[in-house]
N, C-alpha and C positions, 0 to 999 in steps of 0.2 A: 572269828566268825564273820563270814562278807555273806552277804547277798545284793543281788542284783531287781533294779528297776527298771523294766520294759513297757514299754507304749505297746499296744497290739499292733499298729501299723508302720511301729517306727523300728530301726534299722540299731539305734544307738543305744545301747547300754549302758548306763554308768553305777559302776562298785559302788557299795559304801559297805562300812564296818559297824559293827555295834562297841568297841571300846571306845570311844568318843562320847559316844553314848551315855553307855554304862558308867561313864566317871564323871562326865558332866551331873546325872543325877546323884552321884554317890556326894560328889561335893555340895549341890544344892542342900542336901536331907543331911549332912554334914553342916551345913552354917544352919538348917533352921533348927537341930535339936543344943547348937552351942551357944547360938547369939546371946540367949541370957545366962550362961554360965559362964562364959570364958568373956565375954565382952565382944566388941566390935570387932575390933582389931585383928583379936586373934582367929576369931570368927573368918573374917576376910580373908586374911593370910592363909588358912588352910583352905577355905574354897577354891582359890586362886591355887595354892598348891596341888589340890585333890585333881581339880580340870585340867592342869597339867598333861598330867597320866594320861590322857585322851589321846595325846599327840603321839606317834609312832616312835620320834626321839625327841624326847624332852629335851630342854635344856635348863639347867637346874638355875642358873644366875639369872638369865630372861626371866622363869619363875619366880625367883625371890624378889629380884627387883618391881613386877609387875605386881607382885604380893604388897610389898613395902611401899609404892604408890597409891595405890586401890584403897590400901585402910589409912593411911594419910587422908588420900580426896573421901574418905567415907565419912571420915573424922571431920573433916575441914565442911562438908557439904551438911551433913545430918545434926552434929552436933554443936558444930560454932556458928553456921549461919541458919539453920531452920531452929535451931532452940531446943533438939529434941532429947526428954532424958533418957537418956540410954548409958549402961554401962560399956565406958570405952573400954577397960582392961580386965 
């Protein structure tokens, strides 16, 4: 599903799609009903997973690896250096 953005006086259109979208939120409302069941990590890794899907072609290792970084520095940022208890797993 695309629609289009026009200026009344302007000449140029530009597309967008609503799957970007639609999956960006689907992963947000995905990490916030997990965070406290499944822990950080896992939390992260599917958000990071889920937004993926936005992109026209994903690429699955780009994915995981940015997955596997992201709840690393989540890990590293939230829970070793701000002190915060949170379940990481």
């Amino acid at each position: 599903m695309d629609a289009q953005l026009c200026n009344a006086g302007d000449t140029a259109c530009v597309a967008w799609s609503f799957r970007p979208l639609l999956w960006i939120l689907v992963s947000v409302a995905f990490f916030a009903l997990t965070i406290e069941r499944l822990g950080l990590v896992l939390s992260i890794f599917g958000l990071v997973m889920l937004s993926t899907l936005g992109h026209p072609r994903p690429r699955l290792v780009s994915a995981i690896l940015l997955g596997l970084f992201m709840a690393a520095f989540s890990v590293a940022v939230f829970v070793l250096a701000l002190g915060l208890p949170m379940l990481v797993w």
